[in-house]
C-alpha positions as CSV (number, residue, x, y, z in Angstrom):
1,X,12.1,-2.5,10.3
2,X,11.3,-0.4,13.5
3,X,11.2,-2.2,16.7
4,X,8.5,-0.9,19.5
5,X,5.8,-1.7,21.8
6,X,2.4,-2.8,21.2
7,X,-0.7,-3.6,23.5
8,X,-2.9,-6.4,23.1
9,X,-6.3,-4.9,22.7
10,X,-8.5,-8.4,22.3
11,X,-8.3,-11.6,20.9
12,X,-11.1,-13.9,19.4
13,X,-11.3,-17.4,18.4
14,X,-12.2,-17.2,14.8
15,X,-12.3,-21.5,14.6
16,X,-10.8,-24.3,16.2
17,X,-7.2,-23.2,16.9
18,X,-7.2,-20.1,14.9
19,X,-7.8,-16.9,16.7
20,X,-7.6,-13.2,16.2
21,X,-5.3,-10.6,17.6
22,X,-5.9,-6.9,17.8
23,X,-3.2,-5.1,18.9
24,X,-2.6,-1.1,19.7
25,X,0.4,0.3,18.7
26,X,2.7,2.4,15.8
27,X,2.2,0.9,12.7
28,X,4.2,3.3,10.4
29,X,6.7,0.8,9.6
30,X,4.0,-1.2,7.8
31,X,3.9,-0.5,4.0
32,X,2.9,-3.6,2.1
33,X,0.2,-6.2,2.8
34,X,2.1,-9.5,3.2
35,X,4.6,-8.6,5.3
36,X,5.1,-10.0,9.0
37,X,5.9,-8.8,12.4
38,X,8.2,-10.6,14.8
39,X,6.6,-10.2,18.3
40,X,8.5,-11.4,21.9
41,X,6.7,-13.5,24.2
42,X,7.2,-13.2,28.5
43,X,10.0,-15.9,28.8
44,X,10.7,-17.1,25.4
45,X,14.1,-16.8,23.9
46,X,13.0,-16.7,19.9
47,X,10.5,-14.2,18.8
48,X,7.1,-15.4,17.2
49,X,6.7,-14.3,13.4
50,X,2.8,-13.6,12.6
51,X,2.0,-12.3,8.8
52,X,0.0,-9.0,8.8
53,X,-3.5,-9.3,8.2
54,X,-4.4,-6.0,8.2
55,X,-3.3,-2.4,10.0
56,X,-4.2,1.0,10.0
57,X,-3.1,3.8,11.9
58,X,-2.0,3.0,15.5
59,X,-3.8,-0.6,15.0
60,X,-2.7,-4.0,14.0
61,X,-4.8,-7.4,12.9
62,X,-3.0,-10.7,13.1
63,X,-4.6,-14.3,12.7
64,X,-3.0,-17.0,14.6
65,X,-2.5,-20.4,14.4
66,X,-1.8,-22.3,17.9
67,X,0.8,-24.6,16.2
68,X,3.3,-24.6,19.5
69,X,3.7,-23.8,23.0
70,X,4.6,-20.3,22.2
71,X,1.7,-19.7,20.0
72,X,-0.6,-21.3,22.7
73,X,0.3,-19.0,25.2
74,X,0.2,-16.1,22.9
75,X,-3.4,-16.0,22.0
76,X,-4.7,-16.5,25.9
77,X,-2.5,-13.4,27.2
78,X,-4.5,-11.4,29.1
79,X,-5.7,-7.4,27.2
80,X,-3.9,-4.6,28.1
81,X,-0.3,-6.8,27.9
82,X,2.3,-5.4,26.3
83,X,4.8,-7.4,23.5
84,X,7.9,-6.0,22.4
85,X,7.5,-6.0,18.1
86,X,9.6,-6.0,15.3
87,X,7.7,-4.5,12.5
88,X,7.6,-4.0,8.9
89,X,9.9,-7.3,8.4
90,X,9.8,-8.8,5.0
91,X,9.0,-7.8,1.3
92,X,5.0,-7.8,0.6
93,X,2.9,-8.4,-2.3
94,X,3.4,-6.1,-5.5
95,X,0.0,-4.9,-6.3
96,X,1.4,-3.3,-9.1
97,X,2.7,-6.8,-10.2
98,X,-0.4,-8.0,-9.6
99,X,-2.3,-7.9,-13.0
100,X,-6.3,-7.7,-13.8
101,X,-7.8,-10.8,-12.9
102,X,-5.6,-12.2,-10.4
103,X,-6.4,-14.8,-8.3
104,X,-5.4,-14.4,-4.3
105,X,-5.4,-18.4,-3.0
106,X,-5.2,-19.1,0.5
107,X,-4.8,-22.2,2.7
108,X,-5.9,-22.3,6.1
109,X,-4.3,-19.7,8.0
110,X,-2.6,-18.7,4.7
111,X,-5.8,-16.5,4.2
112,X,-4.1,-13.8,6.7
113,X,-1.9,-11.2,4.9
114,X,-4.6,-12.3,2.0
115,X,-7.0,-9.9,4.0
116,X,-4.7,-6.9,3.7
117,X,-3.9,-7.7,-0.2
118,X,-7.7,-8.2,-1.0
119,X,-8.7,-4.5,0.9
120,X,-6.1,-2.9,-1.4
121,X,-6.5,-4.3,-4.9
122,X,-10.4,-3.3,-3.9
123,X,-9.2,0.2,-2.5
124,X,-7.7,0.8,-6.1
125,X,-11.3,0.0,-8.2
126,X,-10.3,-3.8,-9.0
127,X,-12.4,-6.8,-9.1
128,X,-10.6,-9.2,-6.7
129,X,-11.6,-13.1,-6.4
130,X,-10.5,-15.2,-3.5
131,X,-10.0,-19.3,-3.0
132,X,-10.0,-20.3,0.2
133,X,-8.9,-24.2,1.3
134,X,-9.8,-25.8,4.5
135,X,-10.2,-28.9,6.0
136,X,-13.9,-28.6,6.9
137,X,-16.0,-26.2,7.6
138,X,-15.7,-26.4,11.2
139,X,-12.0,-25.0,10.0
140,X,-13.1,-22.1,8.1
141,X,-12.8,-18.3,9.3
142,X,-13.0,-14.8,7.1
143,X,-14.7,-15.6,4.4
144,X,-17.6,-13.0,5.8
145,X,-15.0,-10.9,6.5
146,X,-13.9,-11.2,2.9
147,X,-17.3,-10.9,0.8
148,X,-18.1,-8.0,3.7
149,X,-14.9,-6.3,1.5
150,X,-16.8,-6.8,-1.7
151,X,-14.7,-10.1,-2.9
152,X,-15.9,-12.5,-4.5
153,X,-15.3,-15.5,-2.3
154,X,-14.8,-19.5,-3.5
155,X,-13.9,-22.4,-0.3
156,X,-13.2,-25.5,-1.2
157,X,-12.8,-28.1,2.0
158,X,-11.5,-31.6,1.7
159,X,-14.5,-33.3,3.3
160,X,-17.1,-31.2,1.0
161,X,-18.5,-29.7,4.0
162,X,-18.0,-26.4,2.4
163,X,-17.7,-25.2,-0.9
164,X,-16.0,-27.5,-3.5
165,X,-14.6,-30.8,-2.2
166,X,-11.3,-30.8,-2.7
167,X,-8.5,-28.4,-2.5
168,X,-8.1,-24.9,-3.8
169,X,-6.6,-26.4,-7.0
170,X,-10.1,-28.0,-7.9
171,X,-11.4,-24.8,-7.6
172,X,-8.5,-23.2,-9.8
173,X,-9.2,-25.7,-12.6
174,X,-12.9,-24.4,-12.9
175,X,-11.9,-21.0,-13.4
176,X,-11.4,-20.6,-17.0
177,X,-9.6,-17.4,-16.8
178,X,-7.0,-17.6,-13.9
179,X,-3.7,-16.8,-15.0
180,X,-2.0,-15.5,-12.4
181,X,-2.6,-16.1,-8.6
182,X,-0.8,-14.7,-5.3
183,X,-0.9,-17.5,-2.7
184,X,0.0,-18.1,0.5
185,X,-0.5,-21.4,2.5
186,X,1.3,-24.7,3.0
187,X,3.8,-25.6,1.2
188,X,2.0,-28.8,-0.3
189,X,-0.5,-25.8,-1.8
190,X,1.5,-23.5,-2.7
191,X,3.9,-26.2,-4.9
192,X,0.6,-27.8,-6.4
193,X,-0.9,-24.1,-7.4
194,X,2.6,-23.5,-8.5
195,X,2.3,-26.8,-10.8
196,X,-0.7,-25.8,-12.7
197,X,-0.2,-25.3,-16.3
198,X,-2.6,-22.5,-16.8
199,X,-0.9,-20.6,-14.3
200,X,1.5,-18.6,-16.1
201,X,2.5,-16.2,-13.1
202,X,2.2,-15.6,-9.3
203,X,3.5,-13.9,-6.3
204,X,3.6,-16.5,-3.7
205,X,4.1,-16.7,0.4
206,X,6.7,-19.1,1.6
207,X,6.8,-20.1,5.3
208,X,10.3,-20.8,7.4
209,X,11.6,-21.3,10.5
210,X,13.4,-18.0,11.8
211,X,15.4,-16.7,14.2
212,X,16.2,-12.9,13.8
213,X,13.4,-12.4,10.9
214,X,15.6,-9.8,9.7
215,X,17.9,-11.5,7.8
216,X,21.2,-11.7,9.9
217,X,21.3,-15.3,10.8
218,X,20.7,-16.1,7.9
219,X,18.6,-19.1,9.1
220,X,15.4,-19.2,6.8
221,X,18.0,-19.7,3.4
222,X,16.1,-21.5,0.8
223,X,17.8,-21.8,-2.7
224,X,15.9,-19.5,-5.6
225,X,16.7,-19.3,-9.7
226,X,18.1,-16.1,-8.8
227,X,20.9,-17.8,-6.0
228,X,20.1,-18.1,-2.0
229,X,17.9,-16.0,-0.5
230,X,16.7,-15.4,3.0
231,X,13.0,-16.3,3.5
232,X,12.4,-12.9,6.3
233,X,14.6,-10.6,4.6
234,X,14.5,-10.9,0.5
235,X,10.4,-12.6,0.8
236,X,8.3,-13.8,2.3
237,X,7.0,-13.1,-1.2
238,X,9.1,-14.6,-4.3
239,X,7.8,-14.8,-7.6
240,X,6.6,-17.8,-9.8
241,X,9.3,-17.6,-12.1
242,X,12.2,-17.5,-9.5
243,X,11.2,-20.5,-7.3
244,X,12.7,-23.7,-7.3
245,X,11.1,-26.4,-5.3
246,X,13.2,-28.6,-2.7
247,X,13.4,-32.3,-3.9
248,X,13.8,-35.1,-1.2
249,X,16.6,-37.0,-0.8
């Protein structure tokens, strides 16, 4: 973890309330795709953690959701502003546990630290396929920016507008040789992907509410085969065989 400044460069609506954040600033601390930054807005107590979706040297991509007030005002500040950063927080995907032929499987704005993962695996000479979910097409955003990697790109969207109607685990079941996935979305997706029986393994992305997203308050907890273990700090990543899913009461 290394905490610092970075400037805002730009930001773009990518669709609907989704936008894209550029932002200047030392990115050494950033090893793995997957992991997350913890950035502090003017006049907010809690920082706001934002997976990576993709860096390089002195420059940082995030995709952002406007799911709260902080969130809201995060993607309208003005270029040039400057946000004190945590960086480097969390875990990241394995590539090397990543084996030939895995699937990455994203849902909505769980298509960000995707980005990263896919530019990699392709980086190191392997054939990466991606599955995208949204709810329409009006929703979608990056699949260009995918295929313009060299992936081979599937959407699905529950009204049909794009792709396969239905959800990524339509387009999962069509795949005849999909093992193994690394996903990152809602929880709904990532337990139904999860539930598949041809899937055999799987790195997968879980989301939590956090406070320190370092791991001292211990507040993102979630129990795992393996014993408790803090969402920010031991994942986001966990893998398929170590996740147990929360019942309701």
């Amino acid at each position: 973890m290394k905490k610092s400044v970075f400037t805002l460069e730009r930001a773009r609506r990518l669709a609907g309330d989704v936008w894209e954040l550029v932002l200047a600033g030392d990115t050494s601390s950033v090893t793995a795709p997957g992991q997350f930054v913890n950035l502090e807005l003017p006049g907010k107590f809690l920082r706001r953690p934002i997976s990576v979706c993709d860096w390089a040297e002195g420059r940082l991509t995030l995709l952002v959701k406007e799911a709260g007030e902080g969130t809201k005002e995060l993607v309208r500040l003005p270029a040039g502003t400057a946000l004190s950063t945590l960086s480097g927080l969390g875990n990241g995907f394995a590539l090397g546990a990543a084996p030939e032929g895995a699937v990455l499987v994203g849902g909505g704005i769980g298509a960000a630290p995707l980005y990263g993962l896919a530019k990699r695996m392709l980086a190191a000479g392997r054939s990466v396929q991606v599955v995208l979910g949204f709810r329409s097409k009006e929703d979608a955003f990056y699949l260009e920016e995918f295929a313009a990697l060299g992936a081979e790109v599937l959407a699905a969207s529950e009204d049909g507008s794009l792709g396969t109607r239905g959800f990524v685990t339509d387009v999962l079941n069509e795949l005849p040789d999909c093992r193994f996935v690394c996903a990152c979305g809602p929880t709904a997706m990532l337990k139904a992907v999860h539930a598949l029986p041809q899937i055999t393994g799987g790195q997968f992305s879980f989301e939590a509410r956090m406070a320190c997203g370092f791991g001292a308050c211990v507040g993102c907890t979630i129990q795992t085969k393996k014993g408790l273990r803090r969402v920010c700090k031991d994942g986001p990543i966990f893998h398929k065989e170590d996740i147990v899913w929360q019942t309701s009461p």
